[in-house]
C-alpha positions in Angstrom: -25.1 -10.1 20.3 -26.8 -11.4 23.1 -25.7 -10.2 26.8 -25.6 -11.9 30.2 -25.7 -10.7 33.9 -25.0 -11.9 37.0 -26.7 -10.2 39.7 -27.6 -10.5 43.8 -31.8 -10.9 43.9 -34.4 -12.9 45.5 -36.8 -15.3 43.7 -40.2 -16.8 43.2 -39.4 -19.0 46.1 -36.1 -18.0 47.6 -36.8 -14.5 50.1 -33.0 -15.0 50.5 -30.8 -12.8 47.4 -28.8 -15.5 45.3 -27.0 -15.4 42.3 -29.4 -14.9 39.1 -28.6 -14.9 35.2 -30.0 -12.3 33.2 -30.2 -13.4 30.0 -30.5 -9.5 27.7 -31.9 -8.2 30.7 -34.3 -11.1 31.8 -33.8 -13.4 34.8 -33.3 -17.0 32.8 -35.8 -18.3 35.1 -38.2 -16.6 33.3 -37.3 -16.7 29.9 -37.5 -20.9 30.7 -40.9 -20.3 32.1 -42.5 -18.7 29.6 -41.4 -20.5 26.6 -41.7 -24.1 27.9 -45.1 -22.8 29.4 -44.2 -23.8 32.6 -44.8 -21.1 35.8 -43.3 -23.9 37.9 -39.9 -23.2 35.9 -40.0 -20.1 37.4 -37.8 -19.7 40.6 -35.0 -22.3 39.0 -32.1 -20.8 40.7 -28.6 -20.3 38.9 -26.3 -23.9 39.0 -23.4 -21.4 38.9 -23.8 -20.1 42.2 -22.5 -22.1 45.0 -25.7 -23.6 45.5 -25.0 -27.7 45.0 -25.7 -29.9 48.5 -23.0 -31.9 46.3 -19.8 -30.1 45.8 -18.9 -32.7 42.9 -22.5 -31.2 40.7 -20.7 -27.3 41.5 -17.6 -28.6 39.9 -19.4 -30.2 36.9 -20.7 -27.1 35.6 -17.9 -24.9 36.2 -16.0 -27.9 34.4 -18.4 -27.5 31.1 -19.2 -23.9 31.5 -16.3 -22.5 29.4 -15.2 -25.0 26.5 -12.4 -25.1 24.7 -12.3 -23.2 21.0 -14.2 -25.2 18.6 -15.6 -27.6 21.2 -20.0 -28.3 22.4 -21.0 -28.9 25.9 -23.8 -29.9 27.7 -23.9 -27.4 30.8 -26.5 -27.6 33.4 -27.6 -23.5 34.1 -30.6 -24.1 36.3 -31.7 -25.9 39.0 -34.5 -26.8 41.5 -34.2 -24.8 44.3 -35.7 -27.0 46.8 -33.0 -30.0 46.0 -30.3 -28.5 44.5 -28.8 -30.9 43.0 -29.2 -32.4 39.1 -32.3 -35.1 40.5 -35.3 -32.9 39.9 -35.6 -30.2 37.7 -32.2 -29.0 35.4 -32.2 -26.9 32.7 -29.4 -27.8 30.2 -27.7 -25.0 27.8 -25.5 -26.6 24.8 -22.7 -24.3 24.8 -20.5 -23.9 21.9 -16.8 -22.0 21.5 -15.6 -20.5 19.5 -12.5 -17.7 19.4 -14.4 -15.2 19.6 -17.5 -16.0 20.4 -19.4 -18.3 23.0 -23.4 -19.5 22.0 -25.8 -21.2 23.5 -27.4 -23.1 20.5 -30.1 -24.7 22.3 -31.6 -24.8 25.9 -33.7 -28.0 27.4 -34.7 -29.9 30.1 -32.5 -32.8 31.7 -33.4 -36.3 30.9 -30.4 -38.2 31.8 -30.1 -41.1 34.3 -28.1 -40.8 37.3 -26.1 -41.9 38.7 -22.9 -41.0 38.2 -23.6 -37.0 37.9 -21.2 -37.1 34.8 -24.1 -38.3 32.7 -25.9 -35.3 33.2 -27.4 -33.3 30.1 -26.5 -37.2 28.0 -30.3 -36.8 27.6 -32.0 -33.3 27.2 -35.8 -32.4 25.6 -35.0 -29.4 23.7 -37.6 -26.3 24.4 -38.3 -25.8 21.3 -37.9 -22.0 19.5 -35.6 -20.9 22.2 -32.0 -20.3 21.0 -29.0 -19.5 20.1 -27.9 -16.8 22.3 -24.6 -15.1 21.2 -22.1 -13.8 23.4 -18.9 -12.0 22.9 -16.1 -13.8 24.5 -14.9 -11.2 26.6 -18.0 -11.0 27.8 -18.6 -14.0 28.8 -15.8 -14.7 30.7 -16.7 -11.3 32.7 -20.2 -13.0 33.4 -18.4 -16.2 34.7 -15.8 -13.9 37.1 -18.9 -12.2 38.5 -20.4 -15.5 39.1 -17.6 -16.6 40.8 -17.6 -13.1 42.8 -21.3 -12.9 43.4 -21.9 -16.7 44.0 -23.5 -17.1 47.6 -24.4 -19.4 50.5 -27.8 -18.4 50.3 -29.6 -21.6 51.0 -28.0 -22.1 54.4 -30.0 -19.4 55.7 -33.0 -20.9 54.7 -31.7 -24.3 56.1 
Protein backbone atom coordinates (compact mmCIF):
# COMPACT_ATOMS: atom_id res chain seq x y z
CA UNK A 1 0.00 0.00 0.00
CA UNK A 2 0.99 3.26 -0.88
CA UNK A 3 0.83 6.15 1.96
CA UNK A 4 -0.05 9.91 1.83
CA UNK A 5 0.84 12.98 4.01
CA UNK A 6 -0.25 16.12 4.57
CA UNK A 7 2.22 18.38 6.07
CA UNK A 8 2.99 22.44 6.79
CA UNK A 9 6.37 23.25 4.48
CA UNK A 10 7.67 25.77 2.19
CA UNK A 11 8.45 25.26 -1.59
CA UNK A 12 10.63 25.77 -4.58
CA UNK A 13 8.86 29.08 -4.95
CA UNK A 14 6.60 29.69 -2.01
CA UNK A 15 9.13 30.96 1.29
CA UNK A 16 5.61 30.95 2.99
CA UNK A 17 4.72 27.04 4.68
CA UNK A 18 1.55 25.67 2.82
CA UNK A 19 -0.10 22.52 2.68
CA UNK A 20 2.11 19.74 0.72
CA UNK A 21 1.23 16.00 -0.21
CA UNK A 22 3.64 13.46 0.44
CA UNK A 23 3.15 10.84 -1.65
CA UNK A 24 5.33 7.55 0.46
CA UNK A 25 7.33 10.08 1.90
CA UNK A 26 7.96 12.38 -1.22
CA UNK A 27 6.50 15.90 -1.73
CA UNK A 28 4.07 15.12 -5.09
CA UNK A 29 5.66 18.01 -6.48
CA UNK A 30 8.53 16.20 -7.00
CA UNK A 31 7.54 12.88 -7.83
CA UNK A 32 5.63 15.07 -11.02
CA UNK A 33 8.94 16.64 -11.67
CA UNK A 34 10.98 14.02 -12.02
CA UNK A 35 8.92 11.63 -14.04
CA UNK A 36 7.45 14.11 -16.60
CA UNK A 37 11.12 15.55 -16.73
CA UNK A 38 9.96 18.79 -15.92
CA UNK A 39 11.99 20.92 -12.97
CA UNK A 40 9.39 23.59 -13.62
CA UNK A 41 6.78 21.01 -12.13
CA UNK A 42 8.48 21.41 -9.21
CA UNK A 43 6.96 23.92 -6.64
CA UNK A 44 3.18 22.93 -7.89
CA UNK A 45 1.46 23.61 -4.72
CA UNK A 46 -1.37 21.22 -3.24
CA UNK A 47 -5.17 22.14 -4.97
CA UNK A 48 -6.36 20.83 -1.50
CA UNK A 49 -5.26 23.52 0.53
CA UNK A 50 -7.23 26.55 0.52
CA UNK A 51 -5.26 28.02 -2.12
CA UNK A 52 -7.99 28.80 -5.11
CA UNK A 53 -8.31 32.91 -5.99
CA UNK A 54 -11.74 31.11 -7.03
CA UNK A 55 -13.63 29.56 -4.29
CA UNK A 56 -15.88 27.59 -6.86
CA UNK A 57 -12.09 25.56 -8.30
CA UNK A 58 -11.63 24.82 -4.00
CA UNK A 59 -15.02 23.26 -3.99
CA UNK A 60 -14.39 21.25 -7.30
CA UNK A 61 -11.79 19.19 -5.86
CA UNK A 62 -13.03 18.62 -2.62
CA UNK A 63 -16.26 17.68 -4.67
CA UNK A 64 -14.11 14.82 -6.69
CA UNK A 65 -11.62 14.07 -4.05
CA UNK A 66 -13.49 11.27 -2.26
CA UNK A 67 -15.80 9.22 -4.72
CA UNK A 68 -18.34 7.15 -4.13
CA UNK A 69 -17.60 3.06 -3.84
CA UNK A 70 -17.08 1.73 -7.21
CA UNK A 71 -17.02 5.19 -8.93
CA UNK A 72 -13.58 7.15 -11.18
CA UNK A 73 -12.88 10.81 -10.92
CA UNK A 74 -10.86 13.18 -12.52
CA UNK A 75 -9.36 15.25 -9.42
CA UNK A 76 -7.13 18.15 -9.97
CA UNK A 77 -4.10 17.59 -7.00
CA UNK A 78 -1.69 20.32 -8.12
CA UNK A 79 -1.54 23.62 -9.10
CA UNK A 80 0.53 26.60 -10.40
CA UNK A 81 1.41 28.53 -7.60
CA UNK A 82 1.62 31.79 -9.22
CA UNK A 83 -2.22 31.59 -10.53
CA UNK A 84 -3.86 29.33 -8.54
CA UNK A 85 -6.43 28.49 -10.28
CA UNK A 86 -7.07 25.47 -13.05
CA UNK A 87 -5.66 28.07 -16.25
CA UNK A 88 -2.02 27.23 -16.23
CA UNK A 89 -0.45 24.31 -14.98
CA UNK A 90 -2.88 21.34 -13.16
CA UNK A 91 -1.92 18.08 -12.48
CA UNK A 92 -4.90 15.70 -12.66
CA UNK A 93 -5.05 12.29 -10.43
CA UNK A 94 -7.85 9.63 -11.69
CA UNK A 95 -9.11 8.51 -8.49
CA UNK A 96 -10.88 5.37 -8.16
CA UNK A 97 -13.15 3.83 -4.96
CA UNK A 98 -13.48 1.19 -3.84
CA UNK A 99 -14.69 -0.22 -0.18
CA UNK A 100 -11.76 -0.59 0.98
CA UNK A 101 -9.49 0.91 -0.95
CA UNK A 102 -8.90 4.32 -2.76
CA UNK A 103 -6.17 4.38 -6.08
CA UNK A 104 -4.91 6.69 -8.04
CA UNK A 105 -4.58 4.77 -11.36
CA UNK A 106 -3.03 7.36 -13.34
CA UNK A 107 -1.65 10.94 -12.89
CA UNK A 108 -1.41 13.74 -15.96
CA UNK A 109 -1.41 16.98 -17.01
CA UNK A 110 -4.70 19.17 -17.62
CA UNK A 111 -5.73 19.64 -21.18
CA UNK A 112 -9.26 20.72 -20.83
CA UNK A 113 -10.91 23.88 -22.09
CA UNK A 114 -12.33 26.33 -19.82
CA UNK A 115 -14.57 27.75 -19.25
CA UNK A 116 -16.88 26.51 -17.10
CA UNK A 117 -14.21 24.98 -14.41
CA UNK A 118 -16.45 21.75 -14.42
CA UNK A 119 -14.68 20.66 -17.52
CA UNK A 120 -11.61 20.36 -15.84
CA UNK A 121 -9.44 17.09 -16.09
CA UNK A 122 -12.30 16.23 -19.47
CA UNK A 123 -8.84 16.29 -21.19
CA UNK A 124 -5.64 15.03 -19.40
CA UNK A 125 -1.95 13.81 -21.14
CA UNK A 126 -1.18 10.95 -18.98
CA UNK A 127 2.63 10.89 -17.56
CA UNK A 128 3.38 7.94 -18.58
CA UNK A 129 4.93 5.01 -16.00
CA UNK A 130 3.57 6.86 -13.06
CA UNK A 131 0.75 4.97 -11.25
CA UNK A 132 -1.48 3.44 -9.41
CA UNK A 133 -0.94 4.40 -5.95
CA UNK A 134 -2.95 2.43 -3.35
CA UNK A 135 -4.28 3.65 -0.40
CA UNK A 136 -6.19 2.17 2.53
CA UNK A 137 -9.45 3.81 2.97
CA UNK A 138 -9.03 4.71 6.41
CA UNK A 139 -6.18 6.29 5.49
CA UNK A 140 -7.19 8.24 3.12
CA UNK A 141 -9.85 9.89 4.60
CA UNK A 142 -7.26 10.70 7.57
CA UNK A 143 -5.14 12.46 4.75
CA UNK A 144 -8.25 14.45 3.55
CA UNK A 145 -9.12 15.57 7.52
CA UNK A 146 -5.57 16.73 7.83
CA UNK A 147 -5.97 18.65 4.73
CA UNK A 148 -8.81 20.20 5.76
CA UNK A 149 -6.96 20.92 9.35
CA UNK A 150 -3.68 21.95 7.90
CA UNK A 151 -5.02 23.82 4.74
CA UNK A 152 -3.70 27.54 4.89
CA UNK A 153 -4.03 31.16 3.69
CA UNK A 154 -0.52 31.09 2.74
CA UNK A 155 -0.59 33.09 -0.42
CA UNK A 156 -2.16 36.19 1.14
CA UNK A 157 1.01 36.78 2.77
CA UNK A 158 2.83 36.83 -0.22
CA UNK A 159 -0.04 39.05 -1.81
Amino acid sequence: MNHLKAVLQASKFSSEPHLVVLLDEEPLDAIISRASNDAFNQGLVSALDRCFFNPEESQLVWNRILPEAHQVRRVPVLVCPDDLDFYCTVVIAEVFAETETITWTRLGFDGSDLPPVENIGTEVTWIKDLGPFVFRRTDYMAFLEDCKALGTDWWEQIS
